[in-house]
C-alpha positions as CSV (number, residue, x, y, z in Angstrom):
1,X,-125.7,114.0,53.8
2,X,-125.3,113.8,49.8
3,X,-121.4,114.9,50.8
4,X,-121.1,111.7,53.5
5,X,-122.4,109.5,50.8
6,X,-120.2,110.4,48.2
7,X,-116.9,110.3,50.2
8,X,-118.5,106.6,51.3
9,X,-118.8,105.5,48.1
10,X,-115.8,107.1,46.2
11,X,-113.4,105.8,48.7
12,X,-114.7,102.3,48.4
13,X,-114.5,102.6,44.8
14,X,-111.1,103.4,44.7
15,X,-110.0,101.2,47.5
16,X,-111.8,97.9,47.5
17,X,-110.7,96.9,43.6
18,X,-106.8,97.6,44.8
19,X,-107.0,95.2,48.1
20,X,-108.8,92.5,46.2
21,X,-107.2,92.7,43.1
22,X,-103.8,92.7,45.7
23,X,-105.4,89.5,46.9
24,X,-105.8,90.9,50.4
25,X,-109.6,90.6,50.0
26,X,-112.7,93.6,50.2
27,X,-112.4,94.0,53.9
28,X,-109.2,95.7,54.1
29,X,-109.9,97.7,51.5
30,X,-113.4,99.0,53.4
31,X,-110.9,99.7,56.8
32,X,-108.4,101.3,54.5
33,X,-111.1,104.1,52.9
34,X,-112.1,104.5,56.7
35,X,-108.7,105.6,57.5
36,X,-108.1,107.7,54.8
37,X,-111.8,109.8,55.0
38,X,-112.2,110.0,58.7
39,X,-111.1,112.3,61.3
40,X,-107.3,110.6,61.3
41,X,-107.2,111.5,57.7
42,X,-108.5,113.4,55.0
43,X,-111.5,114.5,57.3
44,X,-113.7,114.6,54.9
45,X,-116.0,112.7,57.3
46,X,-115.5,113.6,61.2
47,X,-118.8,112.4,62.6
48,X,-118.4,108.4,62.8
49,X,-121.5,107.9,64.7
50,X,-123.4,109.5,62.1
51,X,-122.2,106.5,60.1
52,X,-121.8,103.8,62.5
53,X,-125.4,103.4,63.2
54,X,-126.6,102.8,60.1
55,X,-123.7,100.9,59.1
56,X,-124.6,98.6,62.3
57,X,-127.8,96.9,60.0
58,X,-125.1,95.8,58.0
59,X,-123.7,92.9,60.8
60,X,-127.6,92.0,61.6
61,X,-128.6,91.5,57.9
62,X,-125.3,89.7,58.2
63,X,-126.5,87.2,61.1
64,X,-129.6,86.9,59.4
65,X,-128.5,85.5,55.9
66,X,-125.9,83.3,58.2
67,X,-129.1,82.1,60.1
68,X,-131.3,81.2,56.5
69,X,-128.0,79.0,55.7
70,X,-128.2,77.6,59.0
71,X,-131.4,75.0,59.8
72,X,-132.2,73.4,63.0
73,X,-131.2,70.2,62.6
74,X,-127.5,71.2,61.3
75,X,-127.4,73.5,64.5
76,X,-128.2,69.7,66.6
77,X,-125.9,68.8,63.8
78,X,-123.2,71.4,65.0
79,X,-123.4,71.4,68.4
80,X,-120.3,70.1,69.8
81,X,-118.1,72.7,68.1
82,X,-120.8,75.2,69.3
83,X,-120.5,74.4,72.8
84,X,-117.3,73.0,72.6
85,X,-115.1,74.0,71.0
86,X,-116.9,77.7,71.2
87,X,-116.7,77.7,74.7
88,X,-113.2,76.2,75.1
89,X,-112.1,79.3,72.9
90,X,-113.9,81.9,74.6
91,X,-112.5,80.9,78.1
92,X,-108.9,80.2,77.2
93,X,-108.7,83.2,75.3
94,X,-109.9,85.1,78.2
95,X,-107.4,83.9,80.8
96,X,-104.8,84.3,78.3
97,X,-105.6,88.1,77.4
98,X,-106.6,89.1,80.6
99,X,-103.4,87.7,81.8
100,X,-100.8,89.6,79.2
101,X,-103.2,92.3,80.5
102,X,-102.3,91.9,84.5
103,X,-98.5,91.8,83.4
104,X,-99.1,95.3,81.9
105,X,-100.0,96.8,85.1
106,X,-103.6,96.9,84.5
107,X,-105.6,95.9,87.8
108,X,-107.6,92.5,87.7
109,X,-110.8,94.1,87.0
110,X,-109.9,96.1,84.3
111,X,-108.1,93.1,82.5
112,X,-111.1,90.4,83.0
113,X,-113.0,93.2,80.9
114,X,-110.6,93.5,78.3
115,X,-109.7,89.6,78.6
116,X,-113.6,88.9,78.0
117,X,-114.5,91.6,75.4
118,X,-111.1,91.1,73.1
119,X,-111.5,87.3,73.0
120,X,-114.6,87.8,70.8
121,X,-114.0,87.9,67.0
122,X,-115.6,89.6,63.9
123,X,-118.5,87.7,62.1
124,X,-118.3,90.7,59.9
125,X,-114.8,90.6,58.8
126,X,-114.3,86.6,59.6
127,X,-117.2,85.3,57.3
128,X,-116.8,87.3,54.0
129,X,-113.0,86.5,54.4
130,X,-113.9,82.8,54.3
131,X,-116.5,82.9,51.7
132,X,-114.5,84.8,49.0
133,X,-111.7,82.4,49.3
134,X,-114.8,79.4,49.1
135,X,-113.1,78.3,53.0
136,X,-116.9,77.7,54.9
137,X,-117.7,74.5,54.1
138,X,-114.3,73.3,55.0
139,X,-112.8,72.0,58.2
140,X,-111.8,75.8,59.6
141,X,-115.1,77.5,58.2
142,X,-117.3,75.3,60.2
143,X,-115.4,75.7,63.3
144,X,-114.5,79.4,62.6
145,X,-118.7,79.2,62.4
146,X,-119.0,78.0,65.3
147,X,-117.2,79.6,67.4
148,X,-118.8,83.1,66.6
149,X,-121.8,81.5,66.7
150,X,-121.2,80.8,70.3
151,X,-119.4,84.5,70.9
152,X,-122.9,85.7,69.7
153,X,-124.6,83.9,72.2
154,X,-121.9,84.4,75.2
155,X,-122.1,88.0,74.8
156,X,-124.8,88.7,76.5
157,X,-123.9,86.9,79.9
158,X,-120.6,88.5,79.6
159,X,-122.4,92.0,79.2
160,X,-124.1,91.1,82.3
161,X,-121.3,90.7,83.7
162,X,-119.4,94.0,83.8
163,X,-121.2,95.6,86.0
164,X,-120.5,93.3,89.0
165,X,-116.3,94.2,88.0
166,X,-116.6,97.7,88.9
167,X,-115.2,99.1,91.7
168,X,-117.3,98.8,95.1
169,X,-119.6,97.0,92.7
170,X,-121.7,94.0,94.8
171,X,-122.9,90.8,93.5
172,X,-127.1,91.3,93.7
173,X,-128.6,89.8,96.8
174,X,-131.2,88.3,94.8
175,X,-132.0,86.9,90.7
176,X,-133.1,89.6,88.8
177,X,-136.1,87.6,87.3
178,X,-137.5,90.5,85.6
179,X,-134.8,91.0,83.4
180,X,-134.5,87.4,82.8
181,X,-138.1,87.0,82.3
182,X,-137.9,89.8,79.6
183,X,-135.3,88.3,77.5
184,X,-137.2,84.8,77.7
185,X,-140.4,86.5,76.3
186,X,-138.5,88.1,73.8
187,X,-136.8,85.7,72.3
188,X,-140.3,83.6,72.7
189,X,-142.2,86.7,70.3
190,X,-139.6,86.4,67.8
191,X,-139.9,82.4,67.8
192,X,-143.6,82.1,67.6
193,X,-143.4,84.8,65.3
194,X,-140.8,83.3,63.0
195,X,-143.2,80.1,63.0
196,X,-146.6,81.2,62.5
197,X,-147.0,84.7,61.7
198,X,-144.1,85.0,58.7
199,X,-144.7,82.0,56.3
200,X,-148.4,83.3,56.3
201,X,-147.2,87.1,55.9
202,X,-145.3,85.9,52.8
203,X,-148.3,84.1,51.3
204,X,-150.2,87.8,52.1
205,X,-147.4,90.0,50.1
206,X,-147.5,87.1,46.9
207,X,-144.4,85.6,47.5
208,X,-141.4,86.7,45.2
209,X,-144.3,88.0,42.3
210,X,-144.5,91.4,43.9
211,X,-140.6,92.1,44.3
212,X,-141.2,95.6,45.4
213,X,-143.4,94.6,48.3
214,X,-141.6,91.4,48.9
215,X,-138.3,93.2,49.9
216,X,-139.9,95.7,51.8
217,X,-141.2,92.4,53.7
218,X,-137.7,91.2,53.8
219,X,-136.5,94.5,55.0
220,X,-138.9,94.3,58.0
221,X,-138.2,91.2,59.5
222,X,-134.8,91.9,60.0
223,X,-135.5,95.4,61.4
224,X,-138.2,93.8,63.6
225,X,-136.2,90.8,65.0
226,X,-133.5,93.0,66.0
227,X,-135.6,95.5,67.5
228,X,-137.7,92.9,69.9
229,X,-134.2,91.2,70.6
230,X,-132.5,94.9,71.9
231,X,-136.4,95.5,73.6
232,X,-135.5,93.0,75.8
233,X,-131.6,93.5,76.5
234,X,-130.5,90.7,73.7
235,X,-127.8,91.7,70.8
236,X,-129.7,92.7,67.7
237,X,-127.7,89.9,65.8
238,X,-128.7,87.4,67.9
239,X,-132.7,88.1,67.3
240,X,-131.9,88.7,63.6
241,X,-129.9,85.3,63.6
242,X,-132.8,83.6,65.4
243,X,-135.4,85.0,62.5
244,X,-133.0,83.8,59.7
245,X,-133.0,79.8,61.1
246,X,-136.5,79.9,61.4
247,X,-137.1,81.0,58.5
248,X,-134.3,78.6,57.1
249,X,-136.7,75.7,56.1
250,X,-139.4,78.3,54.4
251,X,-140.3,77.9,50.9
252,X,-139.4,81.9,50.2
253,X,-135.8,81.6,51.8
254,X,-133.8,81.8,48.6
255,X,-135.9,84.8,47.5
256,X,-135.1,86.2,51.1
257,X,-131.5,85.5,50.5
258,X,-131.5,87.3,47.3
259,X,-133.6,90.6,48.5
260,X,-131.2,90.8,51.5
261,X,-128.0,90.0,50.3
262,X,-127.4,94.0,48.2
263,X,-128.1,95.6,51.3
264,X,-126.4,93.7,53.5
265,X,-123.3,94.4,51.2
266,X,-123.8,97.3,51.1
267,X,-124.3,98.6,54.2
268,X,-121.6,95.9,55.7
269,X,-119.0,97.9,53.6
270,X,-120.3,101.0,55.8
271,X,-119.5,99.0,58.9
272,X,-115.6,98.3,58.0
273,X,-115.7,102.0,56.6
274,X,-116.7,103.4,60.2
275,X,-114.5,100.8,62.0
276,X,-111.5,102.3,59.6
277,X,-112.8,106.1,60.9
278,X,-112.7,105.4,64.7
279,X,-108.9,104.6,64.2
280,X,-107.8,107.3,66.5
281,X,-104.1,107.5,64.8
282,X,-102.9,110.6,66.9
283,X,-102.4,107.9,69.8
284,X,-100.6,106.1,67.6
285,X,-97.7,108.6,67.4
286,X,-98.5,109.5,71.0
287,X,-97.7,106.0,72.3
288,X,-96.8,103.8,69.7
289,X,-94.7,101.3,71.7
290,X,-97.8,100.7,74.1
291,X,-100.1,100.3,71.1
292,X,-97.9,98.2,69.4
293,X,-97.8,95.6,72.4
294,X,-101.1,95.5,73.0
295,X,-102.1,94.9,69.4
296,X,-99.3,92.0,69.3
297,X,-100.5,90.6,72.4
298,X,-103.4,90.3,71.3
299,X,-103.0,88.9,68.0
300,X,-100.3,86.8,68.9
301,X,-102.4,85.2,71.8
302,X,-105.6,84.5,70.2
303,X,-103.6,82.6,67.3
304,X,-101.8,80.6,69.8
305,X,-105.1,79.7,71.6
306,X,-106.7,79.1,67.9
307,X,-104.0,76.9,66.9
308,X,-103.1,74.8,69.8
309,X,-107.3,74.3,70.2
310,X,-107.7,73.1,66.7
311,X,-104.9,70.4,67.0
312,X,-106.0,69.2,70.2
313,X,-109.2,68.6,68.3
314,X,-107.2,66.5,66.0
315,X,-107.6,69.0,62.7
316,X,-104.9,69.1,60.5
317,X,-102.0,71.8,60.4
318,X,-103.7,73.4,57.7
319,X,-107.2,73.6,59.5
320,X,-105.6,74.7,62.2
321,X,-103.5,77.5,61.0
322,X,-106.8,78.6,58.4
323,X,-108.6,78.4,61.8
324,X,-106.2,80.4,64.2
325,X,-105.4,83.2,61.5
326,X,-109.3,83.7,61.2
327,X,-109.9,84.6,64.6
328,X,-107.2,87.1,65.9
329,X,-109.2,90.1,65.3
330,X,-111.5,92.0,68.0
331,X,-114.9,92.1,67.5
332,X,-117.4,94.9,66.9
333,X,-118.7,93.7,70.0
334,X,-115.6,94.4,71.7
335,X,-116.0,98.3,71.2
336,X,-119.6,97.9,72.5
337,X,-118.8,96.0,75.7
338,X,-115.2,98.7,76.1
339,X,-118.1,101.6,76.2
340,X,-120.2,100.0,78.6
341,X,-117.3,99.2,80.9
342,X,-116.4,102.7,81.1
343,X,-120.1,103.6,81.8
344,X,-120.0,101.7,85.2
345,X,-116.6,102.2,85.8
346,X,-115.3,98.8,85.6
347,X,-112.2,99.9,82.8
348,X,-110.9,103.5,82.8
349,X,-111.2,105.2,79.7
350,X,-107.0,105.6,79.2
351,X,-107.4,101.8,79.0
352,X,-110.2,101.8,77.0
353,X,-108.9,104.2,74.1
354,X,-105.8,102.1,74.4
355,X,-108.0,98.6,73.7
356,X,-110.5,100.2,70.9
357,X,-107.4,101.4,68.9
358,X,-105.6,98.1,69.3
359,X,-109.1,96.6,68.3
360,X,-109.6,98.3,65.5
361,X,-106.0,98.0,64.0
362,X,-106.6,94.3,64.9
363,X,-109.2,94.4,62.2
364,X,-107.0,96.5,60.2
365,X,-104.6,93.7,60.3
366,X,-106.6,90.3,60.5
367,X,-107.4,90.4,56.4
368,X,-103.4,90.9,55.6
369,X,-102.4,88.0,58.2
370,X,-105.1,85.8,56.7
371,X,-103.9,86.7,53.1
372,X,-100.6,85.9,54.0
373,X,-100.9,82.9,55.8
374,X,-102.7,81.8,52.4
375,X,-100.1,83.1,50.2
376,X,-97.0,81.4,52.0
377,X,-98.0,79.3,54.9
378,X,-100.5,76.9,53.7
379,X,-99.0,76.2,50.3
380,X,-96.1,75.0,52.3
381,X,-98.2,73.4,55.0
382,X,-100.0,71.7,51.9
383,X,-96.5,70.6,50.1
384,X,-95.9,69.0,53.2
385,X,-98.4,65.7,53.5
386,X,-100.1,65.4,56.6
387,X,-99.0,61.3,56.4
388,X,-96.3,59.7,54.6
389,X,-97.0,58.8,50.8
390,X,-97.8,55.6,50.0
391,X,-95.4,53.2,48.7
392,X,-97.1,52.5,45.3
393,X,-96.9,49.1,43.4
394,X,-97.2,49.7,39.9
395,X,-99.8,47.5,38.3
396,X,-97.7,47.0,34.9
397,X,-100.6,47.8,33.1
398,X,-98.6,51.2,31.4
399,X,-101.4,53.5,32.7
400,X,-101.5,55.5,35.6
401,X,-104.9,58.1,36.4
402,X,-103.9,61.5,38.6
403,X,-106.5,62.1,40.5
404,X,-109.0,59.6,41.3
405,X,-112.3,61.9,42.2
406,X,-115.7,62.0,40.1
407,X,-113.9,61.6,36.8
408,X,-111.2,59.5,38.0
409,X,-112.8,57.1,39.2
410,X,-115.1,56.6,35.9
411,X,-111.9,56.1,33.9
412,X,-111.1,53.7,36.1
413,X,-114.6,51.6,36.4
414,X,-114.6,51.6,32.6
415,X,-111.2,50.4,32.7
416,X,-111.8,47.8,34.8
417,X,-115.0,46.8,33.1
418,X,-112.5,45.8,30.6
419,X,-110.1,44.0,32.3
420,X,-107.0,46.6,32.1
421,X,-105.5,47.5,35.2
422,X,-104.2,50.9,36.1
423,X,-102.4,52.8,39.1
424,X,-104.2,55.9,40.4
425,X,-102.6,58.8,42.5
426,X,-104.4,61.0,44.5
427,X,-103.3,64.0,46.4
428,X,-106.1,64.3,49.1
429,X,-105.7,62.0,52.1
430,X,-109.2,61.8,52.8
431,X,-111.1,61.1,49.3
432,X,-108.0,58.3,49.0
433,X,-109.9,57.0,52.6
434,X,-113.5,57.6,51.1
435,X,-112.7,55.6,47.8
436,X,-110.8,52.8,49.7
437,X,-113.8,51.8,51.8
438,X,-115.6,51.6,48.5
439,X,-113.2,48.5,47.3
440,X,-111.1,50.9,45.0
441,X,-107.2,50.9,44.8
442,X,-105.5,54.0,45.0
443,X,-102.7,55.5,46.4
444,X,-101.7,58.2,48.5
445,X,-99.6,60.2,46.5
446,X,-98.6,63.5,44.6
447,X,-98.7,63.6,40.6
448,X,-96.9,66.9,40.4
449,X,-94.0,65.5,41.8
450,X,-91.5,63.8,39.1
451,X,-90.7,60.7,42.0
452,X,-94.1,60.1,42.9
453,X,-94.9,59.9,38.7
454,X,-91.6,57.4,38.5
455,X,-92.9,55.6,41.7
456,X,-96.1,54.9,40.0
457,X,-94.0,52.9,36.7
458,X,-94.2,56.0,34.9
459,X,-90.5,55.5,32.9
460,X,-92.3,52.4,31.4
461,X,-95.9,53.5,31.3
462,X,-97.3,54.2,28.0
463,X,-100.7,56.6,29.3
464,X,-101.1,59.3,31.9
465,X,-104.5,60.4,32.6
466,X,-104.3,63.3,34.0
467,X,-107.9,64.3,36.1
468,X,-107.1,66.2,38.9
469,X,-109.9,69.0,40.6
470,X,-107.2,71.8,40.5
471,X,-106.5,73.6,37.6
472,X,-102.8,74.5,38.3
473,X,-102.4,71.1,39.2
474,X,-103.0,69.7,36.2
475,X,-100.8,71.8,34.5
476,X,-97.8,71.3,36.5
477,X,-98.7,67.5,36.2
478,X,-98.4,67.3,32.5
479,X,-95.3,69.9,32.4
480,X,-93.9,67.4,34.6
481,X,-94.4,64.7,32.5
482,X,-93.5,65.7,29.2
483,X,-90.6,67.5,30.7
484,X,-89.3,64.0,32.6
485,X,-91.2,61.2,30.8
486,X,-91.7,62.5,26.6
487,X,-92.4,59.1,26.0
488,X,-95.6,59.0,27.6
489,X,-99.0,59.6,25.9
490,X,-101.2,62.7,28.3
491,X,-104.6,62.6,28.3
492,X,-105.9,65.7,30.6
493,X,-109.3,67.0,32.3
494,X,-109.8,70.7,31.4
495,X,-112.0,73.1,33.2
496,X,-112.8,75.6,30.5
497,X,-111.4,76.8,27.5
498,X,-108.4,78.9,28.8
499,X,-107.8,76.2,31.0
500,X,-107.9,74.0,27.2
501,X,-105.7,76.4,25.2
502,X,-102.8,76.5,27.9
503,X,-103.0,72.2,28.0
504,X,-102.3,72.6,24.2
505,X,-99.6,74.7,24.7
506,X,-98.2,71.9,26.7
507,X,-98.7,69.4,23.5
508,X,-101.1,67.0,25.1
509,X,-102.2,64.1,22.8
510,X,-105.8,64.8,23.8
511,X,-108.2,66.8,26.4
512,X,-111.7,66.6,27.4
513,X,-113.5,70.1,28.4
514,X,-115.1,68.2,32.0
515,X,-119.1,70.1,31.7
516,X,-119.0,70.1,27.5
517,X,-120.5,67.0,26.7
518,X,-122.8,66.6,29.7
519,X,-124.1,70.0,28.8
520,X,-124.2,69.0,24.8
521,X,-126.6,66.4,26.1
522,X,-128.5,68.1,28.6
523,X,-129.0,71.0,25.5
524,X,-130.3,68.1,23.5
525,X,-132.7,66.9,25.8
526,X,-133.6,70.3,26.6
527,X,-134.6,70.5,22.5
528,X,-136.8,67.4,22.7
529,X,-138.9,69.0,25.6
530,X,-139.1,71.5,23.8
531,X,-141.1,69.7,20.9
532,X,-137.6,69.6,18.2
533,X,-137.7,65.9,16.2
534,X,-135.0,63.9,18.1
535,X,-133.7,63.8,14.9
536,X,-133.1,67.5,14.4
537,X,-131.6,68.0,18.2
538,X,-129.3,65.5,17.2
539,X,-127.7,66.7,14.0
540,X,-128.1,70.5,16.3
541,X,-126.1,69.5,18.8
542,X,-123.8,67.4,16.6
543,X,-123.2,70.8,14.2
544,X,-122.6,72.8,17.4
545,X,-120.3,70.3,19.1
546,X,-118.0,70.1,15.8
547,X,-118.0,74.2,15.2
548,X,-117.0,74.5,19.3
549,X,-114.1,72.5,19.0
550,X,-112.9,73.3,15.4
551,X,-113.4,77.0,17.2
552,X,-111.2,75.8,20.2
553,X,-108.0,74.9,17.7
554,X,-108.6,78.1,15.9
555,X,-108.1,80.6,18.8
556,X,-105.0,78.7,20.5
557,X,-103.0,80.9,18.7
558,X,-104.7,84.0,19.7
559,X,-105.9,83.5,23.0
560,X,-103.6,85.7,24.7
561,X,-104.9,88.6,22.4
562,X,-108.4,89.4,24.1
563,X,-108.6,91.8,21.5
564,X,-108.7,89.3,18.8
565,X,-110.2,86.0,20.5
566,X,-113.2,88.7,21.3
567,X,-113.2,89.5,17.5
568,X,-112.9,85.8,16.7
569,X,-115.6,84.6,19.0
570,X,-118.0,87.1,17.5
571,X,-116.9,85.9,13.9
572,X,-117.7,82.5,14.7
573,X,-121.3,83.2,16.6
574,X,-121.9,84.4,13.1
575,X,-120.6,82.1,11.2
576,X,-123.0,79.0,13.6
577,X,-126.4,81.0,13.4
578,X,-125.6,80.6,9.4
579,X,-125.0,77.1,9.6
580,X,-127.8,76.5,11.8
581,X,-129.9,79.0,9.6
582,X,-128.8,76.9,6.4
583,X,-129.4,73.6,8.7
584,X,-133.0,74.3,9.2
585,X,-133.9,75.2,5.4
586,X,-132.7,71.4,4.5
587,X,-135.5,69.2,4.5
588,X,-136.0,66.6,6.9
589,X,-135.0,62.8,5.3
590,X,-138.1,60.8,5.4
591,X,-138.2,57.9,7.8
592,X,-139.1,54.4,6.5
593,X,-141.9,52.5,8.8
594,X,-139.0,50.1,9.8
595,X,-136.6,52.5,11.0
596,X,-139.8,54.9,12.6
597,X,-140.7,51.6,14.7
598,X,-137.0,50.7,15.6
599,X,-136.9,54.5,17.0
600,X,-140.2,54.0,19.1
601,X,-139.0,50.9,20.6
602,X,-135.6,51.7,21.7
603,X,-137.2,55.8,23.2
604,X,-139.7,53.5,25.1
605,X,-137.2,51.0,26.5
């Protein structure tokens, strides 16, 4: 066992930090140290099962964090693209696969089981490559979301199903209420047990005080919900899914989040591992035309389906494409339903080897298409607007803001509050909707683009303000602009102190670091609560706020040394706690009555 868990763990050690630092993500890298370990390759590992049902806790811890994110009313919330566009996927990718199937000479029965089971996709593999690339709470990751959410539910009917696809199989003469009966009181234990017996079960263990206990606790709920759920012929993700949304609106979720989440990294990494180790790569040089097909068929036709769904739903191209490139891959339910197929009979297992290898290579595959498609589809896609640019009128003012979002559009009030017009450019279609319905004026354009800047009066403009969300965007903006306009003053948003040093290296008459003086005064208030004179957290903050940025024009010449800006941030730690030490030996001025009264009136107004 100690040998199993140190090939595990050396391989994704070695493998995981190349794929992500390649920008191909972890997943890939978990598949790729299951190729290289399991029977196919080295062999240091031969028995997968041994692995894979362990590694299985790793999907239902999984479906349980996705279920604590997940509450009850954003399920209402969500349920058109649940059962909508969920089921449209399901179904059309069915017919489509289980056709390509029929046209490869493999009987009608056979392909409505492989149409069915290879239209599912992999929560596994489809969320984390979402979340590491922050791609959920967009358009795509809440119908990607949805649409697995609807898989999970689907496939158990479709389980049901396979039997009555086997040869000389018969549809039942009557309902088979037991069964049904079964799964109802099953998934009836885990909801009244989700709603009255955990919350006080928490109370019992002390909440997050006794971490020990409490993540045993954690531990067992999971366990226990997927153990009811397969009790009663329900997908263990499903009754640990269930668990997490009831437990979604509890006052000990994010301490459930943060007990589960190791494990469920940990043991999710097994899962790709053992997926990578069932690769059966001799019948890939046995058959490698057949194999290659099938896995392009199926690729091929779930992105189709993906795509031409999304746009009929009226999502953008990039939606769309983030959506369709998503979704290709086979599920980890697809292996499970290929195995009970064969069991009764309903797919031969020539067919079936041919479908698990094409599945798993699917998932082999699905993180380098998505990575891809990032790298050189969407930035394209994105280059290319959605709607035609505005034609801008510029407002002769001499002052033109890029980007109009939160700190845009204070320039802009404070501007106005003055009476000096400005033109604003902003690259996102929909904040330029959002802001227009609020009364502002702004246009639909791009401020990377030297036209769009000349568009906006920027030959006889005297200021750009340059405050858009994306850090490479601002820099191209300003290279643009001192490269095509020198005359022009640049005032630019910077995100954090690299993001400050490489602005100077583009000359720009001035920055502002967007968090440091919000946090400057949020430290200072934090001093005052703390009992500190107002006085004192003033002149604090004040000798802090002058070292920092005297520090930030210091180490722009040296930044690109770590070596020495590590050396030279140390040196000037130092050299504050002195000037802070040397701060707090001067005596505090004494206030006069008048001033003392002036400073109580204006803290209680």
């Amino acid at each position: 066992m100690l040998t199993t868990l140190l090939a595990l763990l050396a391989a994704a050690t070695v493998a995981v930090p190349l794929t992500r630092r390649a920008g191909l993500g972890s997943v890939l890298g978990y598949l790729v140290a299951g190729i290289l370990i399991g029977p196919s390759g080295f062999r240091l590992i031969t028995d997968v099962e041994q692995i894979s049902s362990i590694a299985s806790l790793g999907v239902i811890m999984l479906l349980f964090l996705i279920g604590l994110e997940l509450r009850p009313q954003r399920l209402w919330v969500m349920r058109r693209a649940v059962f909508g566009l969920g089921a449209s996927q399901v179904i059309l990718t069915s017919f489509v696969l289980m056709g390509l199937a029929h046209l490869a000479q493999v009987d009608w029965s056979s392909s409505a089981v492989l149409g069915m089971g290879l239209a599912m996709s992999s929560t596994a593999i489809v969320l984390p490559m979402l979340a590491e690339r922050d791609l959920l709470k967009g358009g795509a990751g809440r119908d990607a979301f949805a649409v697995l959410l609807f898989q999970d539910l689907a496939f158990i009917p479709i389980v049901a199903i396979v039997p009555l696809l086997a040869d000389g199989a018969k549809l039942p003469d009557h309902v088979p209420w037991h069964d049904v009966s079964l799964g109802i009181a099953g998934i009836a234990l885990i909801l009244v047990g989700g709603r009255f017996v955990l919350p006080p079960l928490f109370r019992l263990v002390g909440g997050g005080r006794n971490q020990e206990v409490f993540t045993v606790t954690s531990l067992f709920v999971v366990v226990a919900a997927a153990f009811v759920a397969t009790q009663v012929g329900l997908s263990a993700s499903l009754g640990a899914f269930m668990a997490g949304v009831l437990l979604s609106d509890s006052e000990y979720r994010h301490e459930l989040q943060i007990d589960i989440e190791p494990f469920e990294g940990l043991l999710l990494g097994f899962f790709f591992i053992s997926v990578g180790m069932s690769a059966d790569l001799h019948l890939v040089v046995a058959d490698p035309l057949r194999l290659g097909i099938a896995t392009l068929g199926l690729l091929g036709g779930k992105i189709a389906v993906g795509f031409l769904l999304t746009l009929m739903g009226r999502q953008t191209a990039v939606n769309a494409t983030r959506f369709a490139m998503a979704l290709p891959q086979a599920s980890e339910f697809s292996l499970v339903l290929f195995g009970a197929a064969v069991a009764v009979g309903a797919l031969s297992p020539s067919h079936a080897a041919v479908a698990t290898l094409a599945s798993a290579l699917s998932m082999l595959l699905s993180p380098l298409l998505f990575a891809g498609s990032e790298a050189w589809i969407i930035p394209r896609l994105q280059r290319t607007p959605e709607r035609p640019f505005d034609t801008i009128e510029p407002s002769g003012s001499g002052i033109i803001i890029a980007g109009f979002g939160r700190m845009g559009q204070i320039v802009g009030r404070v501007l106005q509050m003055h009476g000096i017009p400005f033109t604003a450019l902003e690259r996102d279609p929909g904040q330029v909707d959002v802001v227009r319905r609020f009364g502002n004026n702004v246009y639909f354009g791009d401020p990377t683009r030297p036209d769009m800047l000349r568009a906006a009066g920027a030959d006889e403009a005297k200021l750009l303000i340059v405050v858009l969300d994306d850090m490479e965007a601002v820099l191209r903006t300003v290279e643009v602009a001192r490269r095509t306009f020198p005359h022009l003053k640049v005032l630019a948003r910077a995100r954090n102190r690299r993001h400050a040093h490489r602005l100077m290296d583009l000359k720009v008459d001035g920055l502002v670091r967007e968090t440091f003086h919000s946090s400057l005064a949020l430290a200072e208030k934090a001093l005052m609560a703390v009992g500190t004179p107002r006085e004192a957290a003033r002149r604090g903050v004040a000798l802090f706020r002058d070292h920092d940025e005297r520090n930030l024009r210091e180490t722009h010449a040296i930044y690109k040394d770590e070596q020495q800006l590590i050396q030279s941030v140390q040196q000037a730690a130092a050299e504050l706690e002195s000037l802070f030490e040397a701060d707090r030996r001067t005596p505090e001025p004494v206030e006069s009555e008048p001033a003392r009264n002036r400073r109580r009136a204006t803290s209680e107004t």
